[in-house]
N, C-alpha and C positions, 0 to 999 in steps of 0.2 A: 410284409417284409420277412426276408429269410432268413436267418441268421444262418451264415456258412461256416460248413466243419472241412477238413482239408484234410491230406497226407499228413504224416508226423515229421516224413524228413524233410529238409530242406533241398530244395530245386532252381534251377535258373530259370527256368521256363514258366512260373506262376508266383505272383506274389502269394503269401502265405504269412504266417506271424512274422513280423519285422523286428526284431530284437533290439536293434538298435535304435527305434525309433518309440520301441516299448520303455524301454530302460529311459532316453532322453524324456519324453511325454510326463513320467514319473518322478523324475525329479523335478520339471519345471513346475509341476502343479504342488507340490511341497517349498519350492523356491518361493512361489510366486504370495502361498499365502503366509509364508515365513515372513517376509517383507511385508505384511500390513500387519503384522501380528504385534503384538508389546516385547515380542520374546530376541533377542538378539543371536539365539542358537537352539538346536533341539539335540539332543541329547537322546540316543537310544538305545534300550538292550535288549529290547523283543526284537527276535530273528526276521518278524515278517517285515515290521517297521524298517529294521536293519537292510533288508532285501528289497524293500520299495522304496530305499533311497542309493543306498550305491550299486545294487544287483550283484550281490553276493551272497555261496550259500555254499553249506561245509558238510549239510546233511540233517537230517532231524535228529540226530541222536544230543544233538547240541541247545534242541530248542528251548528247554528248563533249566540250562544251566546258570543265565545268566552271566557268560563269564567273555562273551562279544560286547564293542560297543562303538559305535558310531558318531560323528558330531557332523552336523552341518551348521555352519555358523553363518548367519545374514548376509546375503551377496557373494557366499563363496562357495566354494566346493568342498565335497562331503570326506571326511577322512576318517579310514577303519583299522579301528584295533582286532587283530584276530589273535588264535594261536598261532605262535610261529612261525610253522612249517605250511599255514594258510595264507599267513599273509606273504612270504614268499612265491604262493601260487595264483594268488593275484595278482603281484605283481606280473607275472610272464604272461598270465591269460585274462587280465582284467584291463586291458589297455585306458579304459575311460578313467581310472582311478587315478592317470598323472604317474608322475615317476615314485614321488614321494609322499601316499597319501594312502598304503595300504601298510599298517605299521605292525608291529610286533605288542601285545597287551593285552593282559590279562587282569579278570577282577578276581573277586572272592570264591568263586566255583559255589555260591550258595552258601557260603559259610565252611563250608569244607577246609581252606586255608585256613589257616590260625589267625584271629586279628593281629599278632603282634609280628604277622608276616609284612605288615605294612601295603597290603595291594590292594587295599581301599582307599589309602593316602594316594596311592601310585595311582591311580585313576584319576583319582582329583584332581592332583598334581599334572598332570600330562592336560586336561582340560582346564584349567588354567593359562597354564602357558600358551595355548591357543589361542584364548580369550582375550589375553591380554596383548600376545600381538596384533588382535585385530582390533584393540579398543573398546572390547564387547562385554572387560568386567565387570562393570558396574549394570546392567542391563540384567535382566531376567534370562533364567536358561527353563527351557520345557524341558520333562524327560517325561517318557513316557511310561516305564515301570523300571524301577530300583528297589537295590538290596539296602538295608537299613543302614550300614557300616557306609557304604560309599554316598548315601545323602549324607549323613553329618560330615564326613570328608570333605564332600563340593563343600558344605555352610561353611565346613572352617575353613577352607578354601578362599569366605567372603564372596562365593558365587550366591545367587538367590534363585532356588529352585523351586519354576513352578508348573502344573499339569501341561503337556503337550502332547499327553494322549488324544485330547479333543481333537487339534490341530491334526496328528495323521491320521484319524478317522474321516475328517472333513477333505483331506487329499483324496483319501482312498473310498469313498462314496461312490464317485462317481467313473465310470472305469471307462480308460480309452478304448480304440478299437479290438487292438490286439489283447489287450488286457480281456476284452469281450469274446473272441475268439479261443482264447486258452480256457477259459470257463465253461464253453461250450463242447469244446472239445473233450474235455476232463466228464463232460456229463453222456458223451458220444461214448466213453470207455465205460462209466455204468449201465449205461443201457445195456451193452452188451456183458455185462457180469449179470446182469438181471435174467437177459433168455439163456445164460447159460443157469442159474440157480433155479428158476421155471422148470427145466428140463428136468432137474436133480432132485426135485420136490418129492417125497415120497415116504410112506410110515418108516419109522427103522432109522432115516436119518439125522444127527444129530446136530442142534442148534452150530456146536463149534464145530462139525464138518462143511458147515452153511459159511460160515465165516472162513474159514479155508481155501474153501472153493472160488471166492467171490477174491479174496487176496491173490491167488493165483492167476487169474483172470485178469485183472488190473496190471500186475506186475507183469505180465506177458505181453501187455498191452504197453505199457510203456509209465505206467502208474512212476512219480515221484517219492510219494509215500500213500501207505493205507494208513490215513488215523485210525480209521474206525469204523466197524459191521456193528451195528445192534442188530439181535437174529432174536425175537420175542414169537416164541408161540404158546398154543395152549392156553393152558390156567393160567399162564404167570401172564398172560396178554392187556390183564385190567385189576390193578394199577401197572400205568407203563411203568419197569424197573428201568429202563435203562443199560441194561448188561445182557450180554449172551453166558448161557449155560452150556452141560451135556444134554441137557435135555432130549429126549428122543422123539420128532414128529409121529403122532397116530393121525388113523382115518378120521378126517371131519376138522381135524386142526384147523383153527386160521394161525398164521405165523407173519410176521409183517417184520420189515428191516429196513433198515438205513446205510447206506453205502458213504460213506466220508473220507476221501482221497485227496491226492495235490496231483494233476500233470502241471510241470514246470512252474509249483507255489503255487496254482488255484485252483480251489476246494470247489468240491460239491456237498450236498447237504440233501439228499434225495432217499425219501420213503416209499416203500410197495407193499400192500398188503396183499396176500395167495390164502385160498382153502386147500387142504391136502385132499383132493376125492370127491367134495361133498363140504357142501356149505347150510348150515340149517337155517332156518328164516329169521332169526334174530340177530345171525350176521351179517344177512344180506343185507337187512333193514340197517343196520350198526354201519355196514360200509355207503349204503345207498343216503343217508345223513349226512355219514364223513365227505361225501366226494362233496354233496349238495354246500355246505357250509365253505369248503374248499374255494369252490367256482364262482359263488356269490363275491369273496373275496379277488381272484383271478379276473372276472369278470368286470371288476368297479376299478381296478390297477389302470391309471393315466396320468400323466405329469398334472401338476396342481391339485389332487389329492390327496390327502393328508393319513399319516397312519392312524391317527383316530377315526376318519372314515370308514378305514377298513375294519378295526378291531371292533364297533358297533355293528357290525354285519356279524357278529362271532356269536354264540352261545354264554351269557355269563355261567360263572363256576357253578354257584350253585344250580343250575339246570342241568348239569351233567355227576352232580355228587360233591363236590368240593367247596368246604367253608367260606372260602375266598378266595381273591385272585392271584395272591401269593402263592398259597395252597396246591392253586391249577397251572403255576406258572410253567410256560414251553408247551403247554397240548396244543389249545388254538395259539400261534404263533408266528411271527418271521420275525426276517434277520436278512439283512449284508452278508452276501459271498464275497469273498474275493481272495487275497493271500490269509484270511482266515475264515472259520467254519463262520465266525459270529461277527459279522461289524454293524456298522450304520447301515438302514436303519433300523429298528427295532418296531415290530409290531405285537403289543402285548396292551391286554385290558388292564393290566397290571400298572403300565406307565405312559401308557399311548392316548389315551384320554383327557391328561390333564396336563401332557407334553406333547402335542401332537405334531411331526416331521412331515413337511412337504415332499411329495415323492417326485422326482424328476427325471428330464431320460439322462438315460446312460447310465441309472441304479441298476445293480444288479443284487435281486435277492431271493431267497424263498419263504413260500406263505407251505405251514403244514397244519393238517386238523386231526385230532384225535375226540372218535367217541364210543364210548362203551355199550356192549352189547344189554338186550333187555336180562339175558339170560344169567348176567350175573358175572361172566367172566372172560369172555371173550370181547375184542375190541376191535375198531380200524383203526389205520393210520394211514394218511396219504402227506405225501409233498411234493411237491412241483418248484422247481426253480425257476426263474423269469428274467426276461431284459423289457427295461423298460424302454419303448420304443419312445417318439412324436406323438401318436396318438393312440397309445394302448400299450400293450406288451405283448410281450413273444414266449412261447413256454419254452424252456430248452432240454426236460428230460421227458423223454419220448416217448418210455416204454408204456405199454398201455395201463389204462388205471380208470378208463371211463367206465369201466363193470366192473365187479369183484371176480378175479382170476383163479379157475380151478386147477390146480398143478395134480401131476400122480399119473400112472393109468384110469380108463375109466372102466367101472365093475360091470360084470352083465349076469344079471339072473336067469332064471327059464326064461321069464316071461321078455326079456329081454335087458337093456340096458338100467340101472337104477340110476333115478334122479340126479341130477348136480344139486336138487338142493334138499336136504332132507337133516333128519336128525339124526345125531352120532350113537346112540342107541336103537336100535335096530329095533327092538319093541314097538318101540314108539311111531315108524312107521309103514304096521301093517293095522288091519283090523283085526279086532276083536276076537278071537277063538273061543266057538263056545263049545268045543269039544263033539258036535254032531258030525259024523263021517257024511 
């Protein structure tokens, strides 16, 4: 199976992403297990959740705010409180939200409002009156995450608020077609920020020109937002930190990154490790590991599978340096793509062992492996994103990763060209000089 990547725009002449059919598919699988649920309404303030029920979105600068919020109530259609001058723009351009179901409301901005501003009551109050015309007060409301002012609001309210995070995790598992396509796509545009950061590889350049270059790349491309470049070279390669620097690449560097974007709300989650030049043989060994533990996992990936499966095929912590599995949590790992970086399901020795998640088709997620070189402080990282097919899966980030990739010019001696794999002190590999001409 292929999994196909398309044009970005829209044409009469090819089917392509069906928006319309995205949007309906999304909500009926939130409808559908709303209605076996205990819960008579969910209740949302995460943007993603917000956006995979009524298909609306104001930008990421919005996404920590908390101050959006949605209800879909048992058997009925979903109704959204924005800013203002948002929800007047759904109405003109959001036709499926009905005439009167794209409203004007706001919460606490994070606490930013004053409580005695009353716009945690005002939330309650507006989701009450809901509830109540539909018969739904007395029933259980799911919310998914809330500000602590507007839960006692719902209580006093006399609403009874309980988790419905589970609930749109369990929607969002499992990803329709086009839901599959926009994934793939989104990982079509890192590939290509990848040969263009290959190209760019070279001593002198700096960790945050690496993350630059890879934003630019995206955004040209049609990128929705860049969460996030981790650009890790050198020394700082083992312990993974996590963060890009100034840092400046030299000869012999490995340097490894993660590329974290949205086309049209779905993320990628995709690692590369590169040598600047010249890779010494405890990197090689350190990548030729990484990939090996990778594939093991990649390769055992099919419906009825379990993520305990997979996470027994991993390195425990202590094999790699780390106390426990707490300690090593995210190096051997996966996780759910979809409208965010981390969903269902989870693959970690951490909790995957003694909660183990059936894997099915139509997950889509990534498995990545991290291991440290012999030498003390360099490392790999690789990760590959997947759909899981009928009978296996499909990788969907392309760029190469079967060898350890050497970026930079290559050096030539007299004697001709030096090594790809050698040690970053140059001492170290010639022989011995014992001073006789």
């Amino acid at each position: 199976m292929a999994i196909k990547t398309y044009g970005l725009m829209g044409v009469d002449w090819e089917e392509r992403v069906n928006f319309e059919r995205l949007r309906t598919e999304r909500l009926a699988r939130i409808k559908k297990l709303l209605r076996a649920s205990e819960m008579g309404a969910l209740l949302c303030f995460d943007m993603n959740n917000i956006r995979y029920i009524t298909a609306t979105h104001i930008g990421t600068w919005a996404m920590d705010k908390l101050a959006r919020f949605s209800l879909l109530p048992r058997d009925d259609e979903p109704i959204m409180w924005d800013f203002g001058s948002a929800a007047r723009h759904h109405k003109l351009y959001c036709p499926w939200l009905g005439d009167d179901r794209s409203r004007a409301g706001i919460s606490t901005q994070r606490g930013a409002m004053s409580p005695e501003s009353g716009r945690a009551e005002d939330v309650a109050k507006k989701i009450r009156i809901e509830l109540e015309e539909r018969g739904l007060l007395n029933e259980p409301v799911g919310v998914d995450v809330v500000e602590m002012p507007v839960l006692f609001a719902l209580q006093a309210e006399g609403i009874k608020v309980v988790d419905g995070q589970q609930l749109m995790q369990k929607a969002r598992v499992i990803k329709t077609q086009d839901e599959i396509t926009l994934l793939a796509t989104a990982c079509m545009m890192v590939d290509a920020a990848y040969d263009e950061l290959y190209r760019a590889l070279r001593p002198g350049i700096r960790e945050n020109e690496c993350v630059g270059l890879v934003n630019k790349v995206l955004y040209d491309l049609g990128s929705e937002h860049v969460e996030g470049v981790n650009a890790i070279s050198g020394e700082r390669c083992s312990p993974h930190p996590h963060v890009y620097t100034d840092r400046a690449l030299r000869p012999g560097d490995p340097a490894y990154f993660d590329i974290l974007h949205s086309y049209n709300g779905y993320r990628t989650c995709y690692y590369r490790t590169f040598v600047v030049g010249s890779a010494s043989q405890a990197q090689v060994d350190a990548y030729k590991y990484c990939r090996d533990i990778l594939d093991r996992a990649v390769n055992a990936i099919k419906p009825g599978v379990t993520t305990a499966d997979i996470v027994k095929l991993w390195p425990k912590a202590e094999e790699f340096g780390f106390p426990n599995e707490e300690a090593a949590f995210a190096l051997q790992y996966g996780h759910g793509v979809g409208l965010s970086i981390w969903e269902k399901p989870i693959f970690s020795r951490l909790v995957s062992l003694d909660h183990p998640e059936v894997i099915e088709e139509g997950m889509v997620f990534a498995l990545e492996t991290f291991w440290p070189a012999a030498d003390g402080w360099s490392a790999a990282r690789i990760e590959e994103q997947l759909i899981v097919t009928k009978d296996g899966c499909e990788v969907i980030t392309r760029f190469p990763a079967e060898k350890l990739l050497v970026a930079g010019v290559r050096y030539y001696s007299v004697d001709g060209p030096l090594p790809t794999t050698r040690e970053t002190q140059s001492n170290l590999n010639v022989e011995a000089n014992t001073g006789d001409q």
